[in-house]
C-alpha positions as CSV (number, residue, x, y, z in Angstrom):
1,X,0.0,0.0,0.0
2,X,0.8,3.4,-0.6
3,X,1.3,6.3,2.0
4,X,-1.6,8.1,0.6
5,X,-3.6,4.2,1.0
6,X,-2.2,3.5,4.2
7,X,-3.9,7.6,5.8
8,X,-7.0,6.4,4.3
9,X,-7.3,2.9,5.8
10,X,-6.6,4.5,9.2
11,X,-8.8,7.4,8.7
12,X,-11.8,4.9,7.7
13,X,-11.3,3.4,11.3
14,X,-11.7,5.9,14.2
15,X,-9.5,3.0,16.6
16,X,-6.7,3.5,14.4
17,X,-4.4,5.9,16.4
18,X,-1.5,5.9,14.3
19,X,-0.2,4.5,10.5
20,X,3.3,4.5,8.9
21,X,5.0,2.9,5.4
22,X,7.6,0.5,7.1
23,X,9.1,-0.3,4.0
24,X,7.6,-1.3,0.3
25,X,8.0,-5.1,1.3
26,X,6.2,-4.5,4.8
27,X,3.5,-2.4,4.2
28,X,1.3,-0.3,5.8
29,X,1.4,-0.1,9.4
30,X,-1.7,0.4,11.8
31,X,-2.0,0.9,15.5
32,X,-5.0,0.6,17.6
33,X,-5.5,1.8,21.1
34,X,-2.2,2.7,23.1
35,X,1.4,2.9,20.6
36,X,3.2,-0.4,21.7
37,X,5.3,-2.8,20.1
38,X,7.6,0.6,18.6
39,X,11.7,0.7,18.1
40,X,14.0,2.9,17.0
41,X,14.8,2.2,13.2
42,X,17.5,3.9,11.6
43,X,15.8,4.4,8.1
44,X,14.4,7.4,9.6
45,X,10.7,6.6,8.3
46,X,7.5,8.6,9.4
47,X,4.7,7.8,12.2
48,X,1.8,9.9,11.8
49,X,-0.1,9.9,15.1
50,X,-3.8,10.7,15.1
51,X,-4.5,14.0,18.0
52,X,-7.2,16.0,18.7
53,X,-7.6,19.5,18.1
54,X,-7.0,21.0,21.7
55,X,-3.3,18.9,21.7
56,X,-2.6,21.0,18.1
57,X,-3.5,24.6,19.7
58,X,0.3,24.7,20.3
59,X,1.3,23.8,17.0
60,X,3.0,25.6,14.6
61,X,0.1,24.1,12.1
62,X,-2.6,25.5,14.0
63,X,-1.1,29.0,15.1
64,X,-0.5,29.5,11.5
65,X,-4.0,28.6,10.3
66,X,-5.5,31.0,12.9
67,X,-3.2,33.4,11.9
68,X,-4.6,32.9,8.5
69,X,-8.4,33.0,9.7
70,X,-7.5,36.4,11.8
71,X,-5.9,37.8,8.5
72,X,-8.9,37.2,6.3
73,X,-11.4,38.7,9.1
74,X,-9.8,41.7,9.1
75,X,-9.0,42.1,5.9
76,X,-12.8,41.2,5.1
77,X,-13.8,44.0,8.1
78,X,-11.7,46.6,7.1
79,X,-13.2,46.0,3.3
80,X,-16.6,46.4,4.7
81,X,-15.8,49.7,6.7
82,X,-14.2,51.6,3.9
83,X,-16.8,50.6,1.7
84,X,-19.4,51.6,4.3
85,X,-17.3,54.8,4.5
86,X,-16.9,56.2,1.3
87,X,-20.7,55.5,0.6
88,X,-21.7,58.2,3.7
89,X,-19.1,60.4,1.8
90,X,-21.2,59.5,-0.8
91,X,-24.7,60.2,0.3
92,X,-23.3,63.1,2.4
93,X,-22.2,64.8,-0.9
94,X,-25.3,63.9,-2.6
95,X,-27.2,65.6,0.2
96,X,-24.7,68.9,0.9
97,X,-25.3,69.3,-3.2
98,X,-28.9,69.0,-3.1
99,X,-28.7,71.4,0.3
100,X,-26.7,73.9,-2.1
101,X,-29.0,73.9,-4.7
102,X,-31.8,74.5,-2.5
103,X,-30.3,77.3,-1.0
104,X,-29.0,78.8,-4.3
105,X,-32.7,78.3,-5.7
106,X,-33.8,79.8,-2.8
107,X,-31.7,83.1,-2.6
108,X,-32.4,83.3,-6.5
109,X,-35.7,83.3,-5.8
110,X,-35.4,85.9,-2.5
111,X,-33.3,88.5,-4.7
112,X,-36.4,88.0,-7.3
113,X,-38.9,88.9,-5.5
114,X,-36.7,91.8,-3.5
115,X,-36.5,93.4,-7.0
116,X,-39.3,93.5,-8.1
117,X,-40.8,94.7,-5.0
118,X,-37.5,97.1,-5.1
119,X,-39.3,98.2,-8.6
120,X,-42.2,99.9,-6.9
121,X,-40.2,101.9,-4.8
122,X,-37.0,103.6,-5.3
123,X,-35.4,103.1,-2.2
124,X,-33.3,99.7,-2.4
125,X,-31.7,97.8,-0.1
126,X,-27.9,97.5,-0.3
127,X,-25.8,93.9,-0.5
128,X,-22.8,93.4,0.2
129,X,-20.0,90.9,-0.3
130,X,-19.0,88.0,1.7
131,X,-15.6,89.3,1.5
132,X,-16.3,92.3,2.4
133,X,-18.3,91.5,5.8
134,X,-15.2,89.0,6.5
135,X,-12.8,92.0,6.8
136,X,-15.5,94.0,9.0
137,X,-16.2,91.6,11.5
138,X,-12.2,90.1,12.1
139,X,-12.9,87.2,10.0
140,X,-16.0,86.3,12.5
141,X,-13.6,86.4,15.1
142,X,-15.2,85.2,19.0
143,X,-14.0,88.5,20.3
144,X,-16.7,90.6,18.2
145,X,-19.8,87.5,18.8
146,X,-22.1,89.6,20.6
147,X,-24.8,87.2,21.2
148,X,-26.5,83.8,19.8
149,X,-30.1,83.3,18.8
150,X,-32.6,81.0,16.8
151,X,-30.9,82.6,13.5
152,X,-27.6,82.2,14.3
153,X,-24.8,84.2,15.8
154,X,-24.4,88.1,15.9
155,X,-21.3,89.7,15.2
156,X,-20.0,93.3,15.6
157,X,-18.1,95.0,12.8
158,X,-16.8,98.0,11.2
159,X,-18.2,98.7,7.4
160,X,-17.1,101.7,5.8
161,X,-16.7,103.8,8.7
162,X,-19.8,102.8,10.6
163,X,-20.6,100.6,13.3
164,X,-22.6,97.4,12.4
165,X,-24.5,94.0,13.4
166,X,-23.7,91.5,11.5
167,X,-26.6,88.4,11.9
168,X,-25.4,85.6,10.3
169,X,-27.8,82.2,9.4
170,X,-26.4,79.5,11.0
171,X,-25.9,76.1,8.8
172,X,-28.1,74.3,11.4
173,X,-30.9,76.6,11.9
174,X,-34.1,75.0,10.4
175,X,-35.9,78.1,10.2
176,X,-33.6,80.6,9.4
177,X,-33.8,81.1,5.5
178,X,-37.5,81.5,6.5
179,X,-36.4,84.4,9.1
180,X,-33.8,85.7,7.0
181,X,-36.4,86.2,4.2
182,X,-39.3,87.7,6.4
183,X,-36.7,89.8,7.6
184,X,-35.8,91.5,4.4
185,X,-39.3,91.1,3.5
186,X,-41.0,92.9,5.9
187,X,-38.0,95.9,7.9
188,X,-35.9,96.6,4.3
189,X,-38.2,99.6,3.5
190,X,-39.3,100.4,7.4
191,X,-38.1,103.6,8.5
192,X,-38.6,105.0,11.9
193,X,-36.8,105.9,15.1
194,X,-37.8,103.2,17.2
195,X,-37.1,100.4,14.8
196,X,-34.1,98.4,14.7
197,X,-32.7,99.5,10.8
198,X,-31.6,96.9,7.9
199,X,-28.3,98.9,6.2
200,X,-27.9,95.9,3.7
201,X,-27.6,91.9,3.7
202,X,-25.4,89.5,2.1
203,X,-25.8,86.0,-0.5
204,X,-23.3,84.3,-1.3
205,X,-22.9,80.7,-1.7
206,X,-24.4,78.8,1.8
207,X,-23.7,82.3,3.7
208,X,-26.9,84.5,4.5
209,X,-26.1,87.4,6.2
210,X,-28.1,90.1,7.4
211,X,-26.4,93.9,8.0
212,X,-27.5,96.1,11.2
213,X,-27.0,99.4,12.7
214,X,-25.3,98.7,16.3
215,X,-26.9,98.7,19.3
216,X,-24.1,99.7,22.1
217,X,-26.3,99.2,25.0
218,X,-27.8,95.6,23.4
219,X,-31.0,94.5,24.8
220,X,-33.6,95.4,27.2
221,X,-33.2,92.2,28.9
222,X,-29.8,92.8,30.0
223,X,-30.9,95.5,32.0
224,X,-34.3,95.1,33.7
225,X,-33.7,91.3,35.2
226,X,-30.2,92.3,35.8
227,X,-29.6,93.0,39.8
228,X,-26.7,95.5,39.2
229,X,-27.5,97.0,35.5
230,X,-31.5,97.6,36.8
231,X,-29.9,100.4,38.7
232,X,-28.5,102.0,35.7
233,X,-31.9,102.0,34.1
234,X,-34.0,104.5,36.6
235,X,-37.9,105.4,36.4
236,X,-37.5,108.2,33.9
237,X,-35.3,106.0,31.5
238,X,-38.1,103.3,31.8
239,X,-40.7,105.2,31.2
240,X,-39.0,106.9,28.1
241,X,-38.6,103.4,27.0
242,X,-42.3,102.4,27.4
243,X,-43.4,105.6,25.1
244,X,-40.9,104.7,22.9
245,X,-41.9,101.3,21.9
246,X,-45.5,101.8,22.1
247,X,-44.6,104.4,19.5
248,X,-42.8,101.8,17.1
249,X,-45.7,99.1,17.4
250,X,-47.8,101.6,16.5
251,X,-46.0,102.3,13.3
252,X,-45.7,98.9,12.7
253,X,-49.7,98.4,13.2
254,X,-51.0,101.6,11.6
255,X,-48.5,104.4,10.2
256,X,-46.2,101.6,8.2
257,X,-46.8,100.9,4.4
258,X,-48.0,97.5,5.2
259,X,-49.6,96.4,8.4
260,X,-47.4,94.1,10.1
261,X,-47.6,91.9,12.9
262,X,-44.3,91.0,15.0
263,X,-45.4,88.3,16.6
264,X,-42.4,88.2,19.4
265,X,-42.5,91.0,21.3
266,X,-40.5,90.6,24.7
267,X,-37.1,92.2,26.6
268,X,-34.8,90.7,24.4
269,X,-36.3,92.2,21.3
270,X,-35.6,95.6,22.5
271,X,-32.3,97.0,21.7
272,X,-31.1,100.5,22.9
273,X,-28.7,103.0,21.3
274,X,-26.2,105.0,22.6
275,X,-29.1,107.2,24.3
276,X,-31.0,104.6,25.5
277,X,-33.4,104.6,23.1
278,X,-35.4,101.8,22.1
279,X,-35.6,100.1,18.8
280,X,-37.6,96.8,17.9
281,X,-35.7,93.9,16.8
282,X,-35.8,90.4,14.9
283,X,-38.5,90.3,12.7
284,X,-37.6,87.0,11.8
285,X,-41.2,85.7,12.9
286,X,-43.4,89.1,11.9
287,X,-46.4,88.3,9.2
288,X,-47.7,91.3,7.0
289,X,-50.9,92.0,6.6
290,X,-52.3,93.9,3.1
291,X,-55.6,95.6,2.7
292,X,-58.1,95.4,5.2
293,X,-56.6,92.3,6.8
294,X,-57.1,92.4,11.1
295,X,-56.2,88.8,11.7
296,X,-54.9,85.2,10.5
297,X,-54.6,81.6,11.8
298,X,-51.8,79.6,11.6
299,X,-51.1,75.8,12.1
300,X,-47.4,76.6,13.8
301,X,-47.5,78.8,16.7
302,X,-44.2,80.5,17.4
303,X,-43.1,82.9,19.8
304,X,-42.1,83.2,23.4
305,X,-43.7,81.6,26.0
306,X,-45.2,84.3,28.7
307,X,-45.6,86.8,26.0
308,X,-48.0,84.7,23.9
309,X,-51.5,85.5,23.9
310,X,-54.0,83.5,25.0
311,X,-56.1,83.0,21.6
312,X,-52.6,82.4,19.6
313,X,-51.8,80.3,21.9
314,X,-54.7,78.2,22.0
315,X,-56.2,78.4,18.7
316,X,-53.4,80.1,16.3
317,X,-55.1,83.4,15.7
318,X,-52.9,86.3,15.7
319,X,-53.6,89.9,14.8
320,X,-52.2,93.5,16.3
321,X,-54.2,92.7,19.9
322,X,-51.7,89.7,20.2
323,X,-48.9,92.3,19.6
324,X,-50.7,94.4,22.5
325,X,-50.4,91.3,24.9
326,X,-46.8,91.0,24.5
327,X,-46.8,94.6,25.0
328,X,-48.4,94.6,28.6
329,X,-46.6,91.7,30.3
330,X,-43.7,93.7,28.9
331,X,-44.9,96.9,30.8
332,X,-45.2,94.8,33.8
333,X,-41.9,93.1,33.6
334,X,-40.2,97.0,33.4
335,X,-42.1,97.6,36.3
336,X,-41.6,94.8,38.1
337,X,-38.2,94.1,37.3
338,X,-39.2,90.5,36.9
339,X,-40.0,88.3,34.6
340,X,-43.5,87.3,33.5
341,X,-42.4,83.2,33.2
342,X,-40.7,81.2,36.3
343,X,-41.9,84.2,38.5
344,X,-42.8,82.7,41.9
345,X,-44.2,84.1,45.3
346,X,-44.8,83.0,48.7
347,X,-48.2,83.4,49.3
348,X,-49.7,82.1,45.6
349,X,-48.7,80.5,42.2
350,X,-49.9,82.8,40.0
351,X,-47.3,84.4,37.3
352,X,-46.8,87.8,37.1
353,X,-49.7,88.7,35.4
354,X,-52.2,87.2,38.3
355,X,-50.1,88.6,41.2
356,X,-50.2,92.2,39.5
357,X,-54.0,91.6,39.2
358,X,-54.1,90.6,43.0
359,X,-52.2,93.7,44.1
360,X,-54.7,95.7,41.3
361,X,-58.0,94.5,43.1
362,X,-56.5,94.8,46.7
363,X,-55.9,99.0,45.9
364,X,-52.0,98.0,46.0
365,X,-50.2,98.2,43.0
366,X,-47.0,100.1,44.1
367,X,-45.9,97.2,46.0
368,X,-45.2,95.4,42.1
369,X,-42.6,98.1,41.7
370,X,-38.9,97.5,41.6
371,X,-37.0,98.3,44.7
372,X,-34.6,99.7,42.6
373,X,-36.9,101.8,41.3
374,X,-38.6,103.3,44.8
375,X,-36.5,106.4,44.6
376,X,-37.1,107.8,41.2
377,X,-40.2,106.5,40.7
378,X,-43.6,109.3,40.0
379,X,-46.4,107.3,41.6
380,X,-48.8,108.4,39.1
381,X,-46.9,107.3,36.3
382,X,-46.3,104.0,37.9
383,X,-50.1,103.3,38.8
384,X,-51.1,104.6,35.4
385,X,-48.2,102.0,33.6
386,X,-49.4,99.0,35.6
387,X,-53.4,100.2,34.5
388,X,-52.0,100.0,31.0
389,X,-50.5,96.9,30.9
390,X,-53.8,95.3,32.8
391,X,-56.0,96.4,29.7
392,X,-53.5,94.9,27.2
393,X,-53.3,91.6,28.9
394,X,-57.1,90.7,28.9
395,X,-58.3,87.3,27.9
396,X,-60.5,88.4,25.0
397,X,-58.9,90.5,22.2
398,X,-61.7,92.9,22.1
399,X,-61.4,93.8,25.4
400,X,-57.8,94.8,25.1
401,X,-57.1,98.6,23.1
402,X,-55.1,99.2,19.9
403,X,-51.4,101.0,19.7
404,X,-52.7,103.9,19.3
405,X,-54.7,103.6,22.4
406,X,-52.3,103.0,24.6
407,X,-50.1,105.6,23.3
408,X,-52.9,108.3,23.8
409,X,-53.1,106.9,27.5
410,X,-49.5,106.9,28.2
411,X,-49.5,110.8,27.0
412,X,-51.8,112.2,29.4
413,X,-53.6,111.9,32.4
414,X,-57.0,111.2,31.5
415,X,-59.3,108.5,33.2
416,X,-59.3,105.0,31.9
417,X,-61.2,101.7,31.7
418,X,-61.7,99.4,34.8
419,X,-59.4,96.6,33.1
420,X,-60.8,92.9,33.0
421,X,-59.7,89.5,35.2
422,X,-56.2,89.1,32.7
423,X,-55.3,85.2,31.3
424,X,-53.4,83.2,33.5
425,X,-51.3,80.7,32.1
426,X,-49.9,78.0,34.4
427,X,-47.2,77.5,33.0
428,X,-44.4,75.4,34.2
429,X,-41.8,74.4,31.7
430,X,-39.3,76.7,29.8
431,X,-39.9,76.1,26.0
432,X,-39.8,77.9,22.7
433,X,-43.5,76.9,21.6
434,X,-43.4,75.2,17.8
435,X,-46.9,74.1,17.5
436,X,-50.2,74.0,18.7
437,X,-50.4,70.2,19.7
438,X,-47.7,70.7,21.4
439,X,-49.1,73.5,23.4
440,X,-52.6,71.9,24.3
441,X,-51.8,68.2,24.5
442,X,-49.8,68.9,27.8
443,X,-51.2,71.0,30.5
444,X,-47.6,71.3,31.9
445,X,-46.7,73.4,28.8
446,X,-49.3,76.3,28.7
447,X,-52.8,76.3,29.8
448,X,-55.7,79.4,30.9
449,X,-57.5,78.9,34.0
450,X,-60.4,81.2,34.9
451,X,-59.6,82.4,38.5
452,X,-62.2,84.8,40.5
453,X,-59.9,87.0,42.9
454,X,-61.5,88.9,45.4
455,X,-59.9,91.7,47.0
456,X,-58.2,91.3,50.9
């Protein structure tokens, strides 16, 4: 028998333990059970012995044929993940091209209609280059951010000799082509003293850009929930303030070429110049209305929560009396020096709005005021302020007066209307509101409760 014969014959018996090739005239060798009857032979021929595979672990065999396995899983692995690879760089492309072309159909589409509205009117709207607001603003350095918002990030800069705000959409925002749109939409032709002014805006590429006057003293907010800044801004400087932004809602509602609605009145809206003047800000969510137009509904309620009205909040109907809403719980927050949401006191859990009624009804209305307020205050003006700001934050629209209203009020000293029980919202969480399901499905978001107060 062969070598080759001899393996087989052993294989084919699962006793046999071991075969060998003694010699052509002897054979094939086979042992069963234990290896006896062996001796030295000095032909040097081969025993194969039959193991299992635990005594081969330590072979040279078997280390080389897992070596072989491990090569051939990697190699198969590290296929897989640079193929997986280079098709995300694919459908990433894919996606950042289609982005690009949206944007560019977009901001074709934006400097279209800015035209030919642009035709109608002489004055026109400047733009500028990318490279141009680069070099103003330090090449976006973090020393000129001044602030963050929903749009993006804000920068100061220097163009051509003047001070400017530079807003610039950020690549994340999900709304902010739509801001940046509305924006130049709705303030490019505005002109008046206590609105924030456009100077110009910039397209190029995936960059939207929108150009500002600077504000040195930034917002409103910084200074009325502030403990140390409140006592920069005294009584007079507040009520200045007040006049000055019921003046510029009242533009925007009546005086302006269209009628427009702003939508998100509050603090941090309100930017003052080096005089401490006011000027409205971010009309990223405002809607115009042409004609004889009062009022619309919407599907997607945006805005701040403690500023929203009670009818946009619960049925998405807006119009110039939600406007006046955010106007009162504005008044009140000057006043108060706190803020309309998260405000908390010992003996109820009304917001601001409920406690300023309480005080109202109970004949005790100074005690809202600011302490840091108590020495420049005029106690008329104060009472007559917090009167105000009752009548704008009433539950029905009707009930609360237009711009111009209010304005006439706050310029003289005429009686006025016994204000109305206000809307309470018991509110508990922080949120930007998106939509209406998600403002009425959870009564931990925003609800209105119809509380009777009696006076003490």
């Amino acid at each position: 028998m062969t070598l080759e014969e001899c393996q087989t014959a052993c294989e084919r018996n699962c006793s046999c333990t071991a075969y060998a090739i003694r010699d052509i005239q002897s054979g094939c060798l086979l042992w069963f059970g234990d290896l006896e009857d062996m001796r030295e032979n000095g032909g040097g021929r081969e025993l194969y012995v039959r193991l299992t595979a635990s005594e081969l672990e330590g072979s040279p065999s078997y280390e080389s044929k897992n070596k072989k396995v491990i090569k051939v899983v990697l190699s198969t692995s590290i296929t897989l993940l640079v193929a997986c690879l280079i098709l995300a760089l694919y459908i990433w492309r894919k996606k950042k091209r289609s982005t690009m072309l949206r944007i560019g159909t977009q901001a074709q589409m934006l400097e279209e209609d800015y035209t030919n509205e642009s035709q109608k009117e002489p004055a026109e709207l400047p733009s500028y280059s990318l490279s141009k607001i680069v070099n103003s603003t330090n090449n976006f350095s973090i020393n000129n951010m001044l602030g963050q918002g929903g749009f993006g990030p804000v920068y100061k800069g220097v163009l051509e000799g003047r001070e400017i705000a530079v807003k610039r959409l950020s690549k994340t925002s999900s709304q902010g082509f739509d801001e940046f749109k509305n924006e130049v939409r709705c303030i490019a032709k505005l002109q008046h003293r206590n609105l924030v002014k456009l100077l110009g805006y910039c397209i190029q590429g995936d960059e939207f850009m929108l150009i500002y006057e600077y504000m040195p003293n930034k917002s409103l907010n910084s200074f009325i929930f502030d403990e140390v800044k409140s006592l920069m801004l005294d009584w007079p400087s507040r009520f200045h303030i007040i006049h000055g932004i019921a003046r510029g809602l009242l533009y925007l509602h009546q005086d302006s070429r269209l009628r427009i609605i702003h939508r998100d009145l509050k603090a941090g809206n309100i930017l003052l110049d080096h005089d401490m003047n006011p000027k409205i800000s971010d009309f990223g969510l405002a809607r115009r209305f042409r004609g004889q137009e009062n009022e619309a509904n919407t599907n997607k309620v945006v805005g701040t929560l403690g500023y929203i009205s009670p009818e946009y909040a619960a049925n998405g109907l807006f119009s110039i009396k939600s406007d006046v809403f955010s106007f009162g719980v504005l008044l009140l927050e000057m006043v108060s020096g706190k803020k309309n949401r998260g405000f908390t006191h010992q003996d109820h859990n009304d917001n601001l709005l409920g406690h300023a009624w309480r005080l109202y009804k109970a004949g005790k209305s100074l005690e809202l005021l600011s302490a840091s307020l108590c020495n420049s205050c005029v106690d008329f003006e104060v009472l007559r302020t917090i009167h105000i700001s009752l009548l704008c934050v009433q539950d029905q629209a009707e009930d609360r007066p237009t711009m111009s209203s209010v304005v006439s009020m706050l310029g003289n000293d005429g009686p006025l209307p016994p204000p109305k029980q206000p809307a309470f919202f018991c509110e508990k969480t922080p949120v930007e509101l998106n939509s209406i399901p998600s403002m009425v499905s959870s009564p931990s978001v925003g609800c209105v409760t119809i509380t009777l107060l009696d006076g003490r």
